[in-house]
mmCIF file of the N, C-alpha and C atoms, coordinates in Angstrom:
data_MODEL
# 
_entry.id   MODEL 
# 
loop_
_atom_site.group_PDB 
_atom_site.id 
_atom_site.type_symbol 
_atom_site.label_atom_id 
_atom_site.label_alt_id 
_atom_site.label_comp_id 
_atom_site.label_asym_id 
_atom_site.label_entity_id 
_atom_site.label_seq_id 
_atom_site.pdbx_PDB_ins_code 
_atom_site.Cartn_x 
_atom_site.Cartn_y 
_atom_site.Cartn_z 
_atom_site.occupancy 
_atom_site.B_iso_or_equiv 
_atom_site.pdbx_formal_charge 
_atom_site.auth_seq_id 
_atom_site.auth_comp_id 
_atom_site.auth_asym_id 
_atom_site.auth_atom_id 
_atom_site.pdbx_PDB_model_num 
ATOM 1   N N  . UNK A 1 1  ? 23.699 -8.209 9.454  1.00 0.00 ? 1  UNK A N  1 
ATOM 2   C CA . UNK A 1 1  ? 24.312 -7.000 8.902  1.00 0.00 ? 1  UNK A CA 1 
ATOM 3   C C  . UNK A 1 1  ? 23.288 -5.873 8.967  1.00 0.00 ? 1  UNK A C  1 
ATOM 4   N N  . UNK A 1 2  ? 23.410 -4.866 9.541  1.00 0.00 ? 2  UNK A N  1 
ATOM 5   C CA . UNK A 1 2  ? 22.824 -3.444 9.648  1.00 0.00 ? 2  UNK A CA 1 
ATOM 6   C C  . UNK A 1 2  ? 22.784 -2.696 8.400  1.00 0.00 ? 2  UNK A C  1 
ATOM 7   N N  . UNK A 1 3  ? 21.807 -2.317 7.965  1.00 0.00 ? 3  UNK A N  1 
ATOM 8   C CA . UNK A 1 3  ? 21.740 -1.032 6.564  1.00 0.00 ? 3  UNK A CA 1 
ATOM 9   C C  . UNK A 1 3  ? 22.189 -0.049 7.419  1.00 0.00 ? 3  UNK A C  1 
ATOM 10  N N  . UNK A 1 4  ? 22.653 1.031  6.668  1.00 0.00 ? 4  UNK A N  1 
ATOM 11  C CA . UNK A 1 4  ? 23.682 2.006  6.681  1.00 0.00 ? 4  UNK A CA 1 
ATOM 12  C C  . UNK A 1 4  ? 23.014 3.098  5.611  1.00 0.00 ? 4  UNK A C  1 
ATOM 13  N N  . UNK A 1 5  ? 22.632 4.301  6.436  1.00 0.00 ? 5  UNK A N  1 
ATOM 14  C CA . UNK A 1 5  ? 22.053 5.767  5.315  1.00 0.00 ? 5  UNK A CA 1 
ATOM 15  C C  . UNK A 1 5  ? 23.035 5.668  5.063  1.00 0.00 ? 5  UNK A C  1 
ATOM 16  N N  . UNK A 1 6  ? 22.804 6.410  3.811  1.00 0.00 ? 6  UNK A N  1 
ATOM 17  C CA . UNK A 1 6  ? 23.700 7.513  3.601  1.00 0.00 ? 6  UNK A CA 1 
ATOM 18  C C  . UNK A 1 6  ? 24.346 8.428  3.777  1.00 0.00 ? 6  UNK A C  1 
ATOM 19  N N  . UNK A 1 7  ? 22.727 9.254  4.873  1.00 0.00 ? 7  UNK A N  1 
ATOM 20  C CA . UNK A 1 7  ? 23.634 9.925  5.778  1.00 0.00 ? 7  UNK A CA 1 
ATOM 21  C C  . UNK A 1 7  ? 24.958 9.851  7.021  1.00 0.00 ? 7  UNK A C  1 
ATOM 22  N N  . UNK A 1 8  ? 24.715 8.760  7.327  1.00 0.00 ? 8  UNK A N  1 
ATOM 23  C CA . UNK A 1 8  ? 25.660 8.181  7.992  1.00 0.00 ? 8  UNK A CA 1 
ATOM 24  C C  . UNK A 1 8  ? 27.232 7.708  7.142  1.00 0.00 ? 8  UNK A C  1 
ATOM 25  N N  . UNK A 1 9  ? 27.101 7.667  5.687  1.00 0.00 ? 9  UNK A N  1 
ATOM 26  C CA . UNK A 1 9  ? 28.134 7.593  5.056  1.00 0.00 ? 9  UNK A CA 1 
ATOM 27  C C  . UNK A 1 9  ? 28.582 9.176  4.700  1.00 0.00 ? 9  UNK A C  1 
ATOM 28  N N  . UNK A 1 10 ? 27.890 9.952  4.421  1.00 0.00 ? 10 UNK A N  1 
ATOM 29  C CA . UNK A 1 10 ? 28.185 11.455 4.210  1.00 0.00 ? 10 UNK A CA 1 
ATOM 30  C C  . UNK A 1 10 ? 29.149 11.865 4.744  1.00 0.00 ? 10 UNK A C  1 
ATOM 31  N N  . UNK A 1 11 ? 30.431 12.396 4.545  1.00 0.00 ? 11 UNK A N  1 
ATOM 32  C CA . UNK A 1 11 ? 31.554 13.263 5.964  1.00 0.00 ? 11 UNK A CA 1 
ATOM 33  C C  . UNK A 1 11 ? 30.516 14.392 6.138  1.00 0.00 ? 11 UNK A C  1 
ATOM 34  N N  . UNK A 1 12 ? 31.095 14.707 7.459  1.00 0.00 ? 12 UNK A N  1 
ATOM 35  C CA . UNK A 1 12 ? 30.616 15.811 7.881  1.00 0.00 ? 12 UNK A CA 1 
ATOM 36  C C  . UNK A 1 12 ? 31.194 16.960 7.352  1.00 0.00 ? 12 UNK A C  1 
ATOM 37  N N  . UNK A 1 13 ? 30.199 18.152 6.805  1.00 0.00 ? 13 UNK A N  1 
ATOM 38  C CA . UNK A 1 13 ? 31.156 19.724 6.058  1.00 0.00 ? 13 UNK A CA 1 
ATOM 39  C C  . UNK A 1 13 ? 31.744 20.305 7.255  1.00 0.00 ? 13 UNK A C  1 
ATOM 40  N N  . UNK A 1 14 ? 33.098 20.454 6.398  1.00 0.00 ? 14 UNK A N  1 
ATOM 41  C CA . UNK A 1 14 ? 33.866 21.373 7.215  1.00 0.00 ? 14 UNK A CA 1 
ATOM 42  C C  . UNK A 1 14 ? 33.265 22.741 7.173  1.00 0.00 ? 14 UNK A C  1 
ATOM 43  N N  . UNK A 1 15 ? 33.380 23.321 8.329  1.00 0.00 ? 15 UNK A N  1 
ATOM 44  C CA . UNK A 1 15 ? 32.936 24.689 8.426  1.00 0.00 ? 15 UNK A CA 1 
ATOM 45  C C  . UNK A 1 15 ? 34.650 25.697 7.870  1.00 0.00 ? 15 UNK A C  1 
ATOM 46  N N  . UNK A 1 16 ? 34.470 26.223 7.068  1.00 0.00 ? 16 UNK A N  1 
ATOM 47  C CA . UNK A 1 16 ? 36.045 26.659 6.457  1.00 0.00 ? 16 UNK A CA 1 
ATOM 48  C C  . UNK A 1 16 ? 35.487 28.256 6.847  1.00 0.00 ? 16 UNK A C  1 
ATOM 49  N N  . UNK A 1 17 ? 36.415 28.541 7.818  1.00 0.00 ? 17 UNK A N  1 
ATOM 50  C CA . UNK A 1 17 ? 36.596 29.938 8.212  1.00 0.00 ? 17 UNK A CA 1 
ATOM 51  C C  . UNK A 1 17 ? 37.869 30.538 7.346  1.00 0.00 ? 17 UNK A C  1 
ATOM 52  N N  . UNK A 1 18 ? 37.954 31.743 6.647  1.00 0.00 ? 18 UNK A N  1 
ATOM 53  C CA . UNK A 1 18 ? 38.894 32.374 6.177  1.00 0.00 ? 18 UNK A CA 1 
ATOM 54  C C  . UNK A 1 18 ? 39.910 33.358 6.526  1.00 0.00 ? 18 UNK A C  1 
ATOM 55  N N  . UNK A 1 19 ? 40.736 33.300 6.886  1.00 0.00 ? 19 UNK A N  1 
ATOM 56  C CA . UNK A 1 19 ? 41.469 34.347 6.818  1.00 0.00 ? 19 UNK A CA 1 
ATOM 57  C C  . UNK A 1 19 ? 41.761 35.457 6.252  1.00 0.00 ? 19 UNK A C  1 
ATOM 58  N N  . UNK A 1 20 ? 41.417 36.902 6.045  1.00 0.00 ? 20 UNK A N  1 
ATOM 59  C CA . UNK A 1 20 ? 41.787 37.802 5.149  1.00 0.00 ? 20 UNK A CA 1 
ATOM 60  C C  . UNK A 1 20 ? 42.474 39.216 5.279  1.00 0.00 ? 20 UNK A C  1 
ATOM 61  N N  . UNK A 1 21 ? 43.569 39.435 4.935  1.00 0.00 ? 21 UNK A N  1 
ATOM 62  C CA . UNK A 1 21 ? 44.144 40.324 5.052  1.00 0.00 ? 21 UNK A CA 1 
ATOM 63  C C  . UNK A 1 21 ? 43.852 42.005 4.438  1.00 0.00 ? 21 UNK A C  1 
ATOM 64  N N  . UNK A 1 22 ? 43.650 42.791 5.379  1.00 0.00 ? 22 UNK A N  1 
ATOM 65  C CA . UNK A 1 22 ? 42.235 44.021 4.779  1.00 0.00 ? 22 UNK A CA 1 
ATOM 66  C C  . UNK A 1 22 ? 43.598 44.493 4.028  1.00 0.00 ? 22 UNK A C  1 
ATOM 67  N N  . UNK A 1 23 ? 43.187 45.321 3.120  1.00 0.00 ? 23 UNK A N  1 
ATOM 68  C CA . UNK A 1 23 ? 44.303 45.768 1.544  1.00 0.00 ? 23 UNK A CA 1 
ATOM 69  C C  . UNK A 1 23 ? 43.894 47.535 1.842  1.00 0.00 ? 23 UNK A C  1 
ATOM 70  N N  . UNK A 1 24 ? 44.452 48.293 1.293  1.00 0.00 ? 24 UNK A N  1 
ATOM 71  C CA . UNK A 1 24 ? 44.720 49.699 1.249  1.00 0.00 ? 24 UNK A CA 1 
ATOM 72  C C  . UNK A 1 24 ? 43.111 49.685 0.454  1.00 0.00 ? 24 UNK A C  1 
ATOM 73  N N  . UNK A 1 25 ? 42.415 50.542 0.938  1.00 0.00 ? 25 UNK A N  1 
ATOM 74  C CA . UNK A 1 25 ? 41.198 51.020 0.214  1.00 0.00 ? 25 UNK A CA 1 
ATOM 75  C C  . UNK A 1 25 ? 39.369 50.056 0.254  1.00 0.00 ? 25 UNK A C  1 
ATOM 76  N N  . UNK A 1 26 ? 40.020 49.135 0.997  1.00 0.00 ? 26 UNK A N  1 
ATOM 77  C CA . UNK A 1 26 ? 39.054 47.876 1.581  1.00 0.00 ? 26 UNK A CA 1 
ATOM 78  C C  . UNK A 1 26 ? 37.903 48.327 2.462  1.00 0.00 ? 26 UNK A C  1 
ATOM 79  N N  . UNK A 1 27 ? 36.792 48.208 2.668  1.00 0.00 ? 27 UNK A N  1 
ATOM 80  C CA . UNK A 1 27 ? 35.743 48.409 3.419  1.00 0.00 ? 27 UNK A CA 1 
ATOM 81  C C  . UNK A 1 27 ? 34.729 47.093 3.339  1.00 0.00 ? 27 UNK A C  1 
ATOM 82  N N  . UNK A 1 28 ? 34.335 47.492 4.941  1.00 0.00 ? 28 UNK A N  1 
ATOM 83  C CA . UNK A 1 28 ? 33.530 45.834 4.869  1.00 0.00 ? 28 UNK A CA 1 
ATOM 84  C C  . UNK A 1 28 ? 32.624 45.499 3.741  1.00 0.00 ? 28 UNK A C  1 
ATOM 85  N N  . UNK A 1 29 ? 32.108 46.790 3.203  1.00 0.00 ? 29 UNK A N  1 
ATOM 86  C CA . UNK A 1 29 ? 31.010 46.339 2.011  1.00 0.00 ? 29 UNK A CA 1 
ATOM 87  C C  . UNK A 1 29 ? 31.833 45.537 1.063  1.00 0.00 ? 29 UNK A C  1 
ATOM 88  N N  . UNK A 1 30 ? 32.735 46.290 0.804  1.00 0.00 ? 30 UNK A N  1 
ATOM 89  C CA . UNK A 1 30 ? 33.476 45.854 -0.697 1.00 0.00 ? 30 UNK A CA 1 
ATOM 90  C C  . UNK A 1 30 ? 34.336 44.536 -0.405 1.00 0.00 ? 30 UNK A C  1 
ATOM 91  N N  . UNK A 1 31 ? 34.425 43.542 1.115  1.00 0.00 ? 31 UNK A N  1 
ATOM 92  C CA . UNK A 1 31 ? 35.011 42.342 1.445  1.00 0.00 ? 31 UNK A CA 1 
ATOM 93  C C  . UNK A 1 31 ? 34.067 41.828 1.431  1.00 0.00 ? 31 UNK A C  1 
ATOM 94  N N  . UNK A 1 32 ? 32.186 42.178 1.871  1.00 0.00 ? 32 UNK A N  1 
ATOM 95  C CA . UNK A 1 32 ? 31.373 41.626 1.355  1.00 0.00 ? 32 UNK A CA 1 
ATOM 96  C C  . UNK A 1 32 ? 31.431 41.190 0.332  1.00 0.00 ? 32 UNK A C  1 
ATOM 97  N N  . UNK A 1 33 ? 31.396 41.379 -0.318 1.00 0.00 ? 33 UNK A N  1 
ATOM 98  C CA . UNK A 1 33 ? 31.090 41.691 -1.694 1.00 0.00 ? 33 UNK A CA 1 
ATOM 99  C C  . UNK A 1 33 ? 31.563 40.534 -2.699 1.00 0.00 ? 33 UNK A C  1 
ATOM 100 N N  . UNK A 1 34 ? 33.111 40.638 -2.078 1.00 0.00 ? 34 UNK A N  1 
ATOM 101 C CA . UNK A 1 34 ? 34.338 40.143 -2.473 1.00 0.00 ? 34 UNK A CA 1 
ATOM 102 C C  . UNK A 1 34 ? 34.107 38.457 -2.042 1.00 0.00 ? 34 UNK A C  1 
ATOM 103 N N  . UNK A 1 35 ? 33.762 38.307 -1.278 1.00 0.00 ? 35 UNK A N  1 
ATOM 104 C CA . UNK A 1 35 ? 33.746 36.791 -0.434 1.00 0.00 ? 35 UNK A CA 1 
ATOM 105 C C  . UNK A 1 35 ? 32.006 36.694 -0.369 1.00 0.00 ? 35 UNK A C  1 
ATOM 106 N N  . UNK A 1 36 ? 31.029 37.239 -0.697 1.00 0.00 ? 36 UNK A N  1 
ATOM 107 C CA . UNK A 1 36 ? 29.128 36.986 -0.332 1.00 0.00 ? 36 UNK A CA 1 
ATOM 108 C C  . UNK A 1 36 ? 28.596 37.066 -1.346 1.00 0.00 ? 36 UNK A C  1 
ATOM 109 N N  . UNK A 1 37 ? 29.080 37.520 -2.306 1.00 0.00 ? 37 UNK A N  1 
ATOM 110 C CA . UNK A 1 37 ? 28.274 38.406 -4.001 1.00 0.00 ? 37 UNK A CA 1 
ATOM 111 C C  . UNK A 1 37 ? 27.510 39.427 -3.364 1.00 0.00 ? 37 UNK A C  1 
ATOM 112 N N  . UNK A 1 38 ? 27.385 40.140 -2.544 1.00 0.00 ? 38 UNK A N  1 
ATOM 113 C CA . UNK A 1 38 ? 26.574 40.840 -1.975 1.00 0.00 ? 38 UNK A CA 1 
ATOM 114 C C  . UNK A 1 38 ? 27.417 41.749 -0.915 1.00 0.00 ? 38 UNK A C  1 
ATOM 115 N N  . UNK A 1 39 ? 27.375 43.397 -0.651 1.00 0.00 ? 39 UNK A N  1 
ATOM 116 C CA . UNK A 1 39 ? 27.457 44.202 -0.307 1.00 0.00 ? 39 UNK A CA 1 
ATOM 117 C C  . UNK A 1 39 ? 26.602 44.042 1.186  1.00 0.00 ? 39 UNK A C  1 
ATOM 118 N N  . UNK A 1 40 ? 25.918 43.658 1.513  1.00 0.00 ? 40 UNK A N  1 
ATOM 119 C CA . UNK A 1 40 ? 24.889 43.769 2.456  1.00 0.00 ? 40 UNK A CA 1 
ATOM 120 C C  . UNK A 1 40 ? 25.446 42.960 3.327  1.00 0.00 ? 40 UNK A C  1 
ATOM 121 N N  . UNK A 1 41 ? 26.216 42.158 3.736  1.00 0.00 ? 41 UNK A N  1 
ATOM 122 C CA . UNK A 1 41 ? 26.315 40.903 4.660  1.00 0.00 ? 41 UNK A CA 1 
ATOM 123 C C  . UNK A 1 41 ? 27.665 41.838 5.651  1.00 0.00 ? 41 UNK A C  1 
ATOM 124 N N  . UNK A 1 42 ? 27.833 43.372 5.209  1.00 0.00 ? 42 UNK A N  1 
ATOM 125 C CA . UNK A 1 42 ? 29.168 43.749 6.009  1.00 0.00 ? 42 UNK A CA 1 
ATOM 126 C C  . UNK A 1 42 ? 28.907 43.719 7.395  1.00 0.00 ? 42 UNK A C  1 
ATOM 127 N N  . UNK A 1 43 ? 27.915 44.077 8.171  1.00 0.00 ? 43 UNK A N  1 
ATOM 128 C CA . UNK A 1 43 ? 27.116 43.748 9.187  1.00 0.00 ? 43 UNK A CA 1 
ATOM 129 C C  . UNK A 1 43 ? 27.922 42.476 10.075 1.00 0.00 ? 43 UNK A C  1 
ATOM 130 N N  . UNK A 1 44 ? 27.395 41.303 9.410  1.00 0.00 ? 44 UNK A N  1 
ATOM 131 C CA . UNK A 1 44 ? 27.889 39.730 9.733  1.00 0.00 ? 44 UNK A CA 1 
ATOM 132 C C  . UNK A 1 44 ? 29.434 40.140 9.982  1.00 0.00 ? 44 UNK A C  1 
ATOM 133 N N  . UNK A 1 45 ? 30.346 40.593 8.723  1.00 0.00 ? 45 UNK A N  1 
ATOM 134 C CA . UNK A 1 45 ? 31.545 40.354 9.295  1.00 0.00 ? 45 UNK A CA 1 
ATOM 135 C C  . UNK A 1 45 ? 32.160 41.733 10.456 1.00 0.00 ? 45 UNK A C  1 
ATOM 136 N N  . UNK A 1 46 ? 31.251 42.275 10.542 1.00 0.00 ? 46 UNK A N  1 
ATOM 137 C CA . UNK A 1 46 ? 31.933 43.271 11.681 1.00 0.00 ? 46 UNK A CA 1 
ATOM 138 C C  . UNK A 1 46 ? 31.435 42.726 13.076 1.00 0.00 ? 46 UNK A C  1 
ATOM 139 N N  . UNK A 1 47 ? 30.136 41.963 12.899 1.00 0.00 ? 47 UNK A N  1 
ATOM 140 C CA . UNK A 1 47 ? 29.735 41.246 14.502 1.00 0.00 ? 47 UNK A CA 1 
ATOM 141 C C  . UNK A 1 47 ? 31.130 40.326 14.711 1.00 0.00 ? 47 UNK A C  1 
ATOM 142 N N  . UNK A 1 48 ? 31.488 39.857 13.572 1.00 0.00 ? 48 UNK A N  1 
ATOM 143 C CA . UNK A 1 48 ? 32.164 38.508 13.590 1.00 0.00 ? 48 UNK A CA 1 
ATOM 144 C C  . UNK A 1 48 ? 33.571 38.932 14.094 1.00 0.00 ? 48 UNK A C  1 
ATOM 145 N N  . UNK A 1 49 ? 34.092 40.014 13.335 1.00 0.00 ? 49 UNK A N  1 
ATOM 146 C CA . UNK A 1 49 ? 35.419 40.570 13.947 1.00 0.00 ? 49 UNK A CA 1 
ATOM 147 C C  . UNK A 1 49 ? 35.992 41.634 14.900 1.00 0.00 ? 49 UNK A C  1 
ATOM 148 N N  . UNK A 1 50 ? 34.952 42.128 15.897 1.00 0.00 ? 50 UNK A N  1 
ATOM 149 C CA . UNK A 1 50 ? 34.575 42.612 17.063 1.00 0.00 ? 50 UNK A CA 1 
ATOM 150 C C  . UNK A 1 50 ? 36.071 42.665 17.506 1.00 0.00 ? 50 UNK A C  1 
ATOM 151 N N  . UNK A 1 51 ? 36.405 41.726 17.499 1.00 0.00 ? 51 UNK A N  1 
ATOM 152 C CA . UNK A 1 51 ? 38.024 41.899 18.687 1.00 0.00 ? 51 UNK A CA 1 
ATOM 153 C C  . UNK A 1 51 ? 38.903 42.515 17.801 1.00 0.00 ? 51 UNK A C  1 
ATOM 154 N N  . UNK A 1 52 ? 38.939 42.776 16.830 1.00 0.00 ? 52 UNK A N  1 
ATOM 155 C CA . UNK A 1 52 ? 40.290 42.919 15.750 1.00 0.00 ? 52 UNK A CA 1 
ATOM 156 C C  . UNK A 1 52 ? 39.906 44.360 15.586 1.00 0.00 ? 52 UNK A C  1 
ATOM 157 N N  . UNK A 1 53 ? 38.572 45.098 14.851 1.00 0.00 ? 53 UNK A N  1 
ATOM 158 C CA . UNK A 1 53 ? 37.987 46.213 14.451 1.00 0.00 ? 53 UNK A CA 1 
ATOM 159 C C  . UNK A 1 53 ? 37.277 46.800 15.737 1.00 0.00 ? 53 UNK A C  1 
ATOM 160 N N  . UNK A 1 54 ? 38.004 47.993 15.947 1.00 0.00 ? 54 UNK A N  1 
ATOM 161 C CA . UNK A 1 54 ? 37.395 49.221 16.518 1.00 0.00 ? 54 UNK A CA 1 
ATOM 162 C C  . UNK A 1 54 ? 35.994 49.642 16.419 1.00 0.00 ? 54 UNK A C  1 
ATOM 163 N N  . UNK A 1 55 ? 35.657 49.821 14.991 1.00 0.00 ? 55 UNK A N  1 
ATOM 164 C CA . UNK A 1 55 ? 34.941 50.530 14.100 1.00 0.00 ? 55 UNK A CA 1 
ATOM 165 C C  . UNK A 1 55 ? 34.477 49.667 13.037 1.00 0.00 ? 55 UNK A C  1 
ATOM 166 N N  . UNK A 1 56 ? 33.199 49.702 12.502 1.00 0.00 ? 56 UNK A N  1 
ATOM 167 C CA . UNK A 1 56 ? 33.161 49.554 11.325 1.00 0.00 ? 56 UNK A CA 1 
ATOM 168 C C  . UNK A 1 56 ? 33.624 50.023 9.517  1.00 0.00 ? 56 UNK A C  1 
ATOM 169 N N  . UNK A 1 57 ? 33.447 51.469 10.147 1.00 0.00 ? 57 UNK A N  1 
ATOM 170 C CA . UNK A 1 57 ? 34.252 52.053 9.016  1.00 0.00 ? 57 UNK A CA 1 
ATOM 171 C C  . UNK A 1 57 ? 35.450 52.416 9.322  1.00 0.00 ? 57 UNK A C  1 
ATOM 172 N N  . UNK A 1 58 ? 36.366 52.054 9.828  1.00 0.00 ? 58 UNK A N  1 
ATOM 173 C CA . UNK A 1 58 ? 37.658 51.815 10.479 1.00 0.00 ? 58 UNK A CA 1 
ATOM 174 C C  . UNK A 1 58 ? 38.588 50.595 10.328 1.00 0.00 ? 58 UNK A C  1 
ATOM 175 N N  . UNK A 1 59 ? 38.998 50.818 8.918  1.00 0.00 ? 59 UNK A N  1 
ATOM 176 C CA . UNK A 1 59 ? 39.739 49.207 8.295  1.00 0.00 ? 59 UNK A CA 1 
ATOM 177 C C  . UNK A 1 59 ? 41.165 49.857 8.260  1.00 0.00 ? 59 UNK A C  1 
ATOM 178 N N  . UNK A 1 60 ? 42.287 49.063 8.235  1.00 0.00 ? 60 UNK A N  1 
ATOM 179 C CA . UNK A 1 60 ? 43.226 49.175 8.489  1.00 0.00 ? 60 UNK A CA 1 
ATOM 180 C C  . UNK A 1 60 ? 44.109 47.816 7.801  1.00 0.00 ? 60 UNK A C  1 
ATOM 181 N N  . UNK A 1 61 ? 44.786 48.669 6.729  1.00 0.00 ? 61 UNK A N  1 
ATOM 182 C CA . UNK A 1 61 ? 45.642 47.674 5.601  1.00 0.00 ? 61 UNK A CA 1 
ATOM 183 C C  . UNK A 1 61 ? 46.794 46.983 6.772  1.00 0.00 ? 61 UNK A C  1 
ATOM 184 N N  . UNK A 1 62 ? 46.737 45.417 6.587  1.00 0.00 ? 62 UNK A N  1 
ATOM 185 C CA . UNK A 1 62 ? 47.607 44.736 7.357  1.00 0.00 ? 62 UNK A CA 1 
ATOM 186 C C  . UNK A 1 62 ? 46.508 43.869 8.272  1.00 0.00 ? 62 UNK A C  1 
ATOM 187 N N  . UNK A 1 63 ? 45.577 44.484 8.637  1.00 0.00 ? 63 UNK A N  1 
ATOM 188 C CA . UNK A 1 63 ? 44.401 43.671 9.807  1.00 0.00 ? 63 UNK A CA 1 
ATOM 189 C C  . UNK A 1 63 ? 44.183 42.417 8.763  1.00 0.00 ? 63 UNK A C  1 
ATOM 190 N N  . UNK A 1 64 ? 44.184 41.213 10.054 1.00 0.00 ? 64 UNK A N  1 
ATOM 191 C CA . UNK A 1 64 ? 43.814 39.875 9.332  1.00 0.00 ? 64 UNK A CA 1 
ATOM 192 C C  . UNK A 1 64 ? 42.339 39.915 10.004 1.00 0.00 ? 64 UNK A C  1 
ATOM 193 N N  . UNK A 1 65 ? 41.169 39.482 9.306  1.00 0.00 ? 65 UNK A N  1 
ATOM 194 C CA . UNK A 1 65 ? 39.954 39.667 9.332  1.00 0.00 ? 65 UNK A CA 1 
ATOM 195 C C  . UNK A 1 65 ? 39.205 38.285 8.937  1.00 0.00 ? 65 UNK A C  1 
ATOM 196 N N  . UNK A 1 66 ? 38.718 37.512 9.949  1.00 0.00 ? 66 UNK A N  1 
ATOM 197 C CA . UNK A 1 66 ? 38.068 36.107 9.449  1.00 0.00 ? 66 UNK A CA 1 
ATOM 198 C C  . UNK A 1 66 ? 36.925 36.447 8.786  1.00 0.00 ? 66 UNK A C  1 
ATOM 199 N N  . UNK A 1 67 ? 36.539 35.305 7.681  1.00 0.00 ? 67 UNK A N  1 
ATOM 200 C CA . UNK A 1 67 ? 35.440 35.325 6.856  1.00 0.00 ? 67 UNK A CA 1 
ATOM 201 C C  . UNK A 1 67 ? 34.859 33.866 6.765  1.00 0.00 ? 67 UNK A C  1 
ATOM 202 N N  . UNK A 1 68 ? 33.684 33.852 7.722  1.00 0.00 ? 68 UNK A N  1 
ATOM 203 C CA . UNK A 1 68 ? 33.287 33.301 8.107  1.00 0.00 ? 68 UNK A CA 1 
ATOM 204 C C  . UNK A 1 68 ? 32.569 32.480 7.062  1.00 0.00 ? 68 UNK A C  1 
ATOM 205 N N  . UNK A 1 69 ? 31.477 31.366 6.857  1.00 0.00 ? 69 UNK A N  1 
ATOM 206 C CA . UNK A 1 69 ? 30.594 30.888 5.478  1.00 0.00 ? 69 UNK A CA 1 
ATOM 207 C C  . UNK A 1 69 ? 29.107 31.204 6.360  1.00 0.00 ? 69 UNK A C  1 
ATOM 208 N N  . UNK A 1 70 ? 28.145 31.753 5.557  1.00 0.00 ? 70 UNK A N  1 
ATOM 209 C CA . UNK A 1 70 ? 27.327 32.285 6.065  1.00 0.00 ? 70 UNK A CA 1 
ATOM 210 C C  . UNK A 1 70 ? 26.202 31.017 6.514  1.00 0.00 ? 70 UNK A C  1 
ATOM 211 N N  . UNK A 1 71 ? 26.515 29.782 6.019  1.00 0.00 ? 71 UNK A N  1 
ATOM 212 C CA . UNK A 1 71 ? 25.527 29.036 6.670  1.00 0.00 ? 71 UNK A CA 1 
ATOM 213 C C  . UNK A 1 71 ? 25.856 28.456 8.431  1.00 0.00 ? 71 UNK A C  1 
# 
């Protein structure tokens, strides 16, 4: 019989990408914010949503916008 880590018993983490629908008055800081505790990470989600957003400061109520987990 073979020992067995733990790690090898561990599941593997799902990487959970989000879906989010930008709201009337929304800006990447304040979806930062909303989903990072932090204002600063708007950066990350505008690299991240390149195909959807024009612009960074160019949000648009109705755009579905992934939110990625920062690790």
């Amino acid at each position: 019989v073979e020992a067995v880590s733990k790690e090898e018993l561990t599941p593997a983490k799902k990487i959970e990408i989000r879906d989010y629908v930008v709201q009337e008055n929304d800006t990447l800081q304040k979806i930062s914010h909303k989903f990072y505790g932090t204002t600063r990470k708007w950066n990350f989600l505008y690299e991240t949503n390149k195909d959807v957003l024009k612009s960074p400061d160019k949000l648009y109520p109705g755009v579905e916008i992934k939110i990625p987990p920062l690790d």
